[in-house]
C-alpha positions as CSV (number, residue, x, y, z in Angstrom):
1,X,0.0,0.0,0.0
2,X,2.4,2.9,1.1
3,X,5.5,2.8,3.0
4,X,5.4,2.3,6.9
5,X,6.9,5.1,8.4
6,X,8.1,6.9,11.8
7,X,6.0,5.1,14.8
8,X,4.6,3.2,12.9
9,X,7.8,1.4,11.8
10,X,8.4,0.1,15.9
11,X,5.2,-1.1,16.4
12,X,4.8,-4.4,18.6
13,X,2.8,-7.3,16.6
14,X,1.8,-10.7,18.1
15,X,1.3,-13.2,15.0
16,X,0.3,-17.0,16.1
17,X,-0.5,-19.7,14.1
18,X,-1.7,-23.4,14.7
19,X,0.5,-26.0,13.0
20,X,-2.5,-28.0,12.5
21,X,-4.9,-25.3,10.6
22,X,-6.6,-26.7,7.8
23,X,-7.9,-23.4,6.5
24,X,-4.9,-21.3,6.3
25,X,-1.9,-23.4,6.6
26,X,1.5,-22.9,8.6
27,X,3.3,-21.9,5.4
28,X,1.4,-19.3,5.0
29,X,1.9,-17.7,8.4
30,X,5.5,-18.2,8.0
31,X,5.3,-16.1,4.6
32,X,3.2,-13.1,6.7
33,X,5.5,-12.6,9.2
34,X,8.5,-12.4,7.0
35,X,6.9,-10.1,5.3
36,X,5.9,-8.3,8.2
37,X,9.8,-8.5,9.4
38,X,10.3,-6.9,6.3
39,X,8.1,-3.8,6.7
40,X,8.8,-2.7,10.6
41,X,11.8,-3.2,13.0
42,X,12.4,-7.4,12.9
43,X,13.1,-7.4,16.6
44,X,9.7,-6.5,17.5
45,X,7.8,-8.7,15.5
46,X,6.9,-12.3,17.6
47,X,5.4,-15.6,15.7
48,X,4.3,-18.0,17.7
49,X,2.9,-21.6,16.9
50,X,0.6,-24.0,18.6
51,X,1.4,-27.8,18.2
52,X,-1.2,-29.7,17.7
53,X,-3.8,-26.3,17.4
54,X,-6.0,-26.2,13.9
55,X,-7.9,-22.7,12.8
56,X,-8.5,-21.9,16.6
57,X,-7.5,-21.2,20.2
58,X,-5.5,-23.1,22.4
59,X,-5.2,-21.3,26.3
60,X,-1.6,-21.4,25.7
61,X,-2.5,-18.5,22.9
62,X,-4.7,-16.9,25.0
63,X,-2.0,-16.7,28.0
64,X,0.9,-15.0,25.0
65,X,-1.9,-13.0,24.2
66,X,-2.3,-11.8,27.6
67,X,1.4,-11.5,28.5
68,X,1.8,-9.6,25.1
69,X,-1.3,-7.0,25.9
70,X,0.2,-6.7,29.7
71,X,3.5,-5.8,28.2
72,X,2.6,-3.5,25.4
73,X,-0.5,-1.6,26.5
74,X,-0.9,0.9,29.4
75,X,-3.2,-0.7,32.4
76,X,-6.8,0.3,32.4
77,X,-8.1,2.0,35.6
């Protein structure tokens, strides 16, 4: 689309993937988040696979997800 720029270009980004999802396949998540490595800074981009998981959650997700949203975002009063 256009060039990622300024803030933009150290945003955080969480990408997980099941290694057993029928719909959009593993290979596929491996190509977005190279591409994704390739658009913003590398070091703050995080893929993360589920064995076993097909095109839906696992709690071990849902906990990165957590620990990723507790990290990145300010606390809610």
């Amino acid at each position: 689309q256009g060039p990622i720029s300024g803030v933009n270009k150290e945003i955080a980004v969480l990408q997980c993937h099941g290694d057993c999802d029928p719909l959009v396949p593993l290979m596929f998540g491996s190509l977005t988040v190279e591409r994704l490595k390739s658009m913003i800074n590398p070091a703050n981009v995080t893929f993360r696979t589920y064995s076993g998981m097909m095109h839906s959650s696992c709690i071990e997700e849902m906990m990165d997800v957590k620990q990723f949203i507790d990290k990145h975002l300010p606390p809610v009063d």
